[in-house]
Each structure stands twice: as C-alpha cells, then as structure tokens.
N, C-alpha and C positions, 0 to 999 in steps of 0.2 A: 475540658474533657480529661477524666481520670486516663492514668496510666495502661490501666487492666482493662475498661472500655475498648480504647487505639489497638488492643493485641485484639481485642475479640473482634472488632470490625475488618481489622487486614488479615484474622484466619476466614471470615468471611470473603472476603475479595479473594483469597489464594486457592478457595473451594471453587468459587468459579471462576478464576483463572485454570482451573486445571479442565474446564471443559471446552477451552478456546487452540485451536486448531496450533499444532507446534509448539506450543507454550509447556513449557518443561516445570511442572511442580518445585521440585526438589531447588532446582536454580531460582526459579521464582521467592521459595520460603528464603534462602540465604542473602535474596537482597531485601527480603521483609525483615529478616534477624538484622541487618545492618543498619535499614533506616529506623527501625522502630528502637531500635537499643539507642543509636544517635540520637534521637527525638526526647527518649525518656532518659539520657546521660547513664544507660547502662554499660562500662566498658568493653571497648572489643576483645580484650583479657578475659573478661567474664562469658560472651559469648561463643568464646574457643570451648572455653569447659563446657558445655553445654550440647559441644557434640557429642556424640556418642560413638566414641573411641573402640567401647565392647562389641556395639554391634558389624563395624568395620572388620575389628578380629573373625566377630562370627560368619559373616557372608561369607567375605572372600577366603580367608581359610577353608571352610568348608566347600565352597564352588571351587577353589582353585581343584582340591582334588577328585571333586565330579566330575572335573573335565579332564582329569589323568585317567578317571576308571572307563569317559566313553571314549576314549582316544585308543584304549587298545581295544575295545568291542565290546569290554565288561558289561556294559548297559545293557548290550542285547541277550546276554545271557540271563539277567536278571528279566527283565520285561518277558523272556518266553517262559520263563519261569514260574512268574507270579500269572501270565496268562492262563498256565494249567491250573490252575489252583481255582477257576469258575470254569473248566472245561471250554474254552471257546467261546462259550457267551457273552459277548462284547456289553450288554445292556448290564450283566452285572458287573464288570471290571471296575467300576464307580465303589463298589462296596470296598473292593480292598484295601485302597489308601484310608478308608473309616472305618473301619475293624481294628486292622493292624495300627492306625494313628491311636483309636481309644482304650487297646490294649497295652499300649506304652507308657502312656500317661497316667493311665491306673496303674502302674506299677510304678511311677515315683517320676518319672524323667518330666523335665520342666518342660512345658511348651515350646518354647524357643529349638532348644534340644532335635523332641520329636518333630515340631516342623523338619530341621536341619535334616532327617534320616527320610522323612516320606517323601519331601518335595519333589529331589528330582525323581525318585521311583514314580509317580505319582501325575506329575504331569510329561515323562517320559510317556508314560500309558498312554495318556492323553493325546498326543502327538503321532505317533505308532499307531492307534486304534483311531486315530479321528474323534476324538470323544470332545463333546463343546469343552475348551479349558476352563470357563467360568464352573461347570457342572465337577470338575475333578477337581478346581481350587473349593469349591464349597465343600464338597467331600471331606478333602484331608480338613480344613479346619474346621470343618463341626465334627471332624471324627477327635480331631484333638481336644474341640472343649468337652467332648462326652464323655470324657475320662477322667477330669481334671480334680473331680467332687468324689474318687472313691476314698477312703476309709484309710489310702495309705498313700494319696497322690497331694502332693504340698499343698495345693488349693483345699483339697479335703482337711485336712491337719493345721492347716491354716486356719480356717476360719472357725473349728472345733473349737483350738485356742484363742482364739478371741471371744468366740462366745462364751468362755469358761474365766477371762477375766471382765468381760463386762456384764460375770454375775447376769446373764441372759440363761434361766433355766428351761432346759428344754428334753426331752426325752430321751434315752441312752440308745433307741435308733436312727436320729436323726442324722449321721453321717452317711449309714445305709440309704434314708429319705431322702438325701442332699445329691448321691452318687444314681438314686433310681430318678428322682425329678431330672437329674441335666441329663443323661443316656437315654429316659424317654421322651424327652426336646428336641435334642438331638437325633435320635432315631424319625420322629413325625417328620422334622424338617427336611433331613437330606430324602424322606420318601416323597414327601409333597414337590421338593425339587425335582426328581426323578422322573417322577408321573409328570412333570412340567415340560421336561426335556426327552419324553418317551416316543414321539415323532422323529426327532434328530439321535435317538441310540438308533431306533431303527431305520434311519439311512446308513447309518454306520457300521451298522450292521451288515447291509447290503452291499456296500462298497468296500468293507473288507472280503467277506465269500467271494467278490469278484474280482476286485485288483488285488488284494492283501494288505498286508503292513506298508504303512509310509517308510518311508527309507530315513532313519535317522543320520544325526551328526555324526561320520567315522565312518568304520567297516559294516556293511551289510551283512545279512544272515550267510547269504551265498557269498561274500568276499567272506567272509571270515571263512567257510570251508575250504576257498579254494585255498587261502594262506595258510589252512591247517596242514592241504596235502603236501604243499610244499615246502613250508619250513614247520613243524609241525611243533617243535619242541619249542622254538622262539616265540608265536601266537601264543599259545597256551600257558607259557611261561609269564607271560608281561598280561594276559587276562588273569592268571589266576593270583599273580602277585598285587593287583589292582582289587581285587575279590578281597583277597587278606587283607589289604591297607585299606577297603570301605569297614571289615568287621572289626578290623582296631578301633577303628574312629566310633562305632556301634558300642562296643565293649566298654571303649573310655569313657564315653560319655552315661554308659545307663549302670555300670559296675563302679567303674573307679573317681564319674564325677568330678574327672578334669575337663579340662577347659577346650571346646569342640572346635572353636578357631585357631587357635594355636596349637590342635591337636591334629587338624587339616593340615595346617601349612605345613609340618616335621613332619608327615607323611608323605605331602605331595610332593616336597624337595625328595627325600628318601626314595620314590619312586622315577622322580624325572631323571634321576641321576643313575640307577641302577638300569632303567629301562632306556636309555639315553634317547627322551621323548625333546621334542624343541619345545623351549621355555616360551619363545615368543605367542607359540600354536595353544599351549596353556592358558597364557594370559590374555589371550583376546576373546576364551571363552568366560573371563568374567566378568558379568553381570556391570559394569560399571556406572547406567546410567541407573539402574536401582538403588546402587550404595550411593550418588547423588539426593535424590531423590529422599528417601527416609533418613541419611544424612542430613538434609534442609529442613524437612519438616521437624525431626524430634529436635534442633536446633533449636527454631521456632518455638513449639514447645515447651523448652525448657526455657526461654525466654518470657512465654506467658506467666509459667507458673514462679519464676521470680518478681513479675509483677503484678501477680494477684489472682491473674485471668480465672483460675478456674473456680478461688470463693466468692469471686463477682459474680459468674454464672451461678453458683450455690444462693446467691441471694436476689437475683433475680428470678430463680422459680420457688420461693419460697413461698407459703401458703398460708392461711390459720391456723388455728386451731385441731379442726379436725384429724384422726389418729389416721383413718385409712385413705385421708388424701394426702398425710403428710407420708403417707408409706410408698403412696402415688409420685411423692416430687422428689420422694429420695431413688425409686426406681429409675427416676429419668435423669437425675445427677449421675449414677451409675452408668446409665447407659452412655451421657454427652461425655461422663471424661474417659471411659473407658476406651471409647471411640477414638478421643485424642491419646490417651497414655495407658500406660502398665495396666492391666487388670487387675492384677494381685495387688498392687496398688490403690488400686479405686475401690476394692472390697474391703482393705486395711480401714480404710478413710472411710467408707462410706455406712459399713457393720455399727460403730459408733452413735451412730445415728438413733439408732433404732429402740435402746432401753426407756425411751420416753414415752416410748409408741407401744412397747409392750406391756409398758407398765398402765397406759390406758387399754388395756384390752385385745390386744391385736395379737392375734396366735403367732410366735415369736419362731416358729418352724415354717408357717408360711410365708413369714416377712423374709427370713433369710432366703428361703427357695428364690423368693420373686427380685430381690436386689442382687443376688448372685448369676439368677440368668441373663437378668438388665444388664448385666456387665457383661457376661460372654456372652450373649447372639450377634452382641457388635464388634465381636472379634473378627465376623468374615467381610476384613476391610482391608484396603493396600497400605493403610497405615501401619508405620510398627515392622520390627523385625517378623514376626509372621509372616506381613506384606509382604515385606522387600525378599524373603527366600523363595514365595510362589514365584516373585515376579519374577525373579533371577532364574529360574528353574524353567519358565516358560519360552518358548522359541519369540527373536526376537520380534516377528512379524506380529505377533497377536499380544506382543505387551501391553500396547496402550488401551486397545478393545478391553484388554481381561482388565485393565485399570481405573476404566473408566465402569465396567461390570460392577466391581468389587465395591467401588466409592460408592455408588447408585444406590447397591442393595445395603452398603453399611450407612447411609443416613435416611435410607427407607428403615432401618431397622430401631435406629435411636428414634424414632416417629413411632414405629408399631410395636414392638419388643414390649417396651414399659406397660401398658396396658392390657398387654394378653397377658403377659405373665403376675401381673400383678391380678389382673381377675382370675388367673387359673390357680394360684396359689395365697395372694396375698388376702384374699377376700373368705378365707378355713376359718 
C-alpha cells in the first residue's frame, strides 16, 4: 500500500472516530500523525513543523482577550447594542453577524481575520437570544465567504491574477460576476437555512418576551447597573477601557494588517494589568480543547500533503476526456481539499486546471464561478481556523453538538456543492 493511500484511509477512520461518544478528534489526528509518520519513516522533526504554530497565535491571542472584554461586562454592552440594530426581532439577529461578516471581507480583511472579530459577537447573540448555534455559526461563515470574491477582497484579486497569467480571457466584469455569483449563494443559502430553523427563531422568540436574555459569562445587565451605582467610575472605566482594547485589535487588523494574535495577547496583558483582572479567570476562558483539536488535524494534514494524499485523491477522481465532466471533477477536487485545507489554496491549485477546459469550449466565467463556490460552501466546517474560532467562541456545553452540526453539513456539502454549482454556473 502506497504512502498517500494509509493517510487517506486513517483521515477516513478519524472522520468516524469523531462520531464515537468521548473520542476527542484533535487527540485522535496527533496519534494518527505519529503512527502514520512512524509507518511511512516521516521524522517526528518534520511533524512538529507541520503544526501550525500561526493559528495557536491566532486563537488564543484573540480569545485570551475576549475573555478580558466579558469579564468586565463589555459583551453585554455590545450584544444590546447590536440587538437594536433589528429593533427586538430576535428571528432577524441571524442577519447581523452576515452583513457585517460580508461587509468586512469585501473590504480586504482575510477570512481568518474577520472570523477573529464576529465570532465571539456572533455566537454571544446566539447564547443571549437562544438562537440554535449551528444557525449563527452558518451565519457568520457564509456571511464571510459572501464577501471574499468583491473587486478589492484578496480572494477577488486573487484569482483576477491568476486568471490574467494563465492567459484565461475573460470579460472586464467578471470580478463584479464573481463578487454577485458568491453574495447571491450565499444570500439563498443562509435564507433556505433560515426558513429551516423558522420554528426554533420562533420559540425563541417566545421565550425571550417571556423570561428574556440568558444570563451570560460575567456581570449581568442588572449587576452591571447595580456596580454602576456604586462604584460608577471603576465599572465604566475597565468596560470602556476593554471597548478601546477590542477596537485596537479591530483597527490592527483591518488598517494596519498586523498580526491579530500577537495583537490580542499585548492587549490582553496591557488590560489584565491595568485593570488588575486574575490571570488565572482569563485563561481558563480559553478555548483549549479547540486549539487541540485543529492543532491535530491541520497536523495531520500537513502530514498527508507531504505524502501525496491530496494528488492521489486528484487522480482518483479523474475522468476522460470530456470538457464539462472534467469541469465536474475539478469542482469536486475543490470542494475535498478545500474541506481539508486553505481555500485560497485550493483555488491557487485548482484555477490551473481549467485552460484545457476552456480552450475546449467551456465558458471560462462559468468554470471559475463554479470551482470557486466548490471551494467556499465547504468552508461551513469545524475544520480549519474558521472552525476552531466558532468553536472557541461557543459555550462549552454545546461544542460538541455545534461539531458534530458543522462536520455533517460540511461533508453533505463536498457531496452536493459540486454539482449545483457546476449545473448553475458551469454548464453557461
């Protein structure tokens, strides 16, 4: 048995180990990264490198000081904040982390990024208003991939320039085509979810008018009054100082395009210290068994793709001749590695593909529509920094529910994706 074979059958076994009662993914991929690298004589040197050290930065950086801004009540001022912003209507609160997610993204901020700023706002909502989490994690991430294709968002600009060196001629609207295909996929999708989940908004509905908000992690609406009346200057000082140090982290990262984990943690020190908040109370709000967890896997990961796994898969759905079924098997390459890796990746790799396809006949604007959506519909998966921010951001009781949600509909989607969108687009 090949090398790239043994990875593909044990990411098989660790998919369904992840649906067996206690069995922890993330622990599971780092003892597949050790036997399989043993097996195939890849060194345990080489699969250190192979974690991913950035996304480490990213989470807990950023979480450490989510859990500064609700420790002094900052959250709840945010959450009543954004509640007026649909007047009370709990059934729409779903739209706002997909608005504001696709409005970000179209202005340049990488994915990773904007996950980093909506999640916790986003499934804070979620928690607060009773809203199902799977319905607010599909939210924000299809509000994020519906931005990712405008005109001035890297994904857009990305794939412009690729199609301009691989001599792929195509019309001087096709960035506007590329930014209106994925914002109206996006737009049908989170409606059809919607209308899916339109029973449970309106129980939720119901049970807010009558008990009200859930009572989050930290000070309550009414503790935080009462600690206004009484220390008024100290509450308001350490929420509003927590307010400032979430817009730094906001500013850096969409202005100045420094580094949001390392921009987290020099904030959340700078806070715990000035607010003299306990270190300990910080760090047990973070997320630890999610940085496991997509720690494991992208381990894994990058373990397969040093020994082959993912152009084995490439050559196991490979086809004839024909233009518009080989347009069909590059959709669905798109969609299996996207599902395991980078996006912006898999569209780097997978855009190449296609000048053979065009040059037989195949409208070279709706081949790009249809491999670019193949890649992001199966962005709403717990794999992947994406993942690991919902999850981290979600109460810990309902992790593994939202984990097993998110896994479900993202290998439902590497099944059905490919084929809608290649008959909605590929087929021009």
């Amino acid at each position: 048995m090949q090398a790239a074979d043994l990875a593909i059958i044990v990411l098989i076994g660790l998919f369904l180990c992840a649906l067996m009662p206690r069995a922890h993914l993330g622990l599971a991929a780092f003892a597949a990264a050790f036997l399989v690298g043993t097996i195939t004589d890849v060194p345990t040197k080489e699969l250190v490198s192979f974690f991913p050290s950035g996304f480490f930065i990213l989470i807990v950086g950023v979480m450490m000081l989510f859990a500064v801004v609700q420790a002094t009540g900052a959250m709840q001022w945010i959450l009543s904040s954004v509640l007026e912003l649909v007047r009370g209507r709990i059934a729409l609160i779903p739209l706002v982390p997909f608005v504001l997610g696709a409005l970000i993204t179209a202005m340049g901020t990488l994915p990773a990024a904007a996950i980093a700023i909506m999640a916790p706002i986003g499934m804070g909502l979620s928690r607060q208003y009773r809203i199902p989490p799977f319905l607010m994690a599909f939210a924000i991430l299809n509000g994020i991939g519906s931005g990712l294709f405008s005109p001035v968002a890297v994904f857009g600009l990305t794939t412009s320039e690729l199609l301009t060196k691989l001599n792929i001629t195509v019309p001087a609207n096709t960035s506007v085509l590329m930014m209106l295909g994925s914002l109206g996929v996006g737009v049908a999708t989170t409606t059809v979810m919607m209308l899916i989940y339109r029973k449970r908004l309106r129980i939720a509905a119901a049970e807010y008018a009558t008990l009200g908000p859930v009572g989050a992690a930290g000070p309550t609406v009414a503790g935080l009054q009462k600690i206004d009346e009484e220390q008024p200057y100290a509450s308001r000082r350490a929420r509003t100082a927590a307010l400032v140090g979430l817009l730094v982290l906001v500013v850096a990262g969409l202005v100045f395009d420094l580094d949001l984990g390392f921009t987290g943690f020099t904030i959340a020190f700078v806070l715990i210290i000035a607010l003299r908040l306990d270190p300990p109370q910080i760090f047990a709000q973070v997320p630890w068994g999610v940085v496991i967890l997509i720690g494991g896997l992208m381990t894994y990961l990058g373990l397969m793709e040093k020994l082959g796994a993912f152009k084995r898969l490439s050559q196991l759905l490979s086809v004839g001749e024909s233009p518009v079924l080989g347009l069909l098997v590059i959709c669905y390459i798109a969609a299996i590695t996207s599902f395991l890796a980078n996006s912006i990746a898999v569209i780097v790799s997978s855009l190449p593909l296609l000048p053979p396809l065009v040059a037989a006949g195949i409208n070279p604007v709706g081949a790009v529509l249809a491999v670019v959506m193949s890649a992001i519909l199966v962005d709403v998966n717990p794999l992947g920094v994406s993942g690991g921010l919902i999850l981290g951001s979600t109460e810990p009781a309902d992790r593994q529910k939202l984990f097993r949600g998110l896994l479900a509909y993202g290998l439902a989607a590497v099944i059905v994706a490919p084929p809608l969108v290649w008959a909605l687009f590929g087929l021009w």
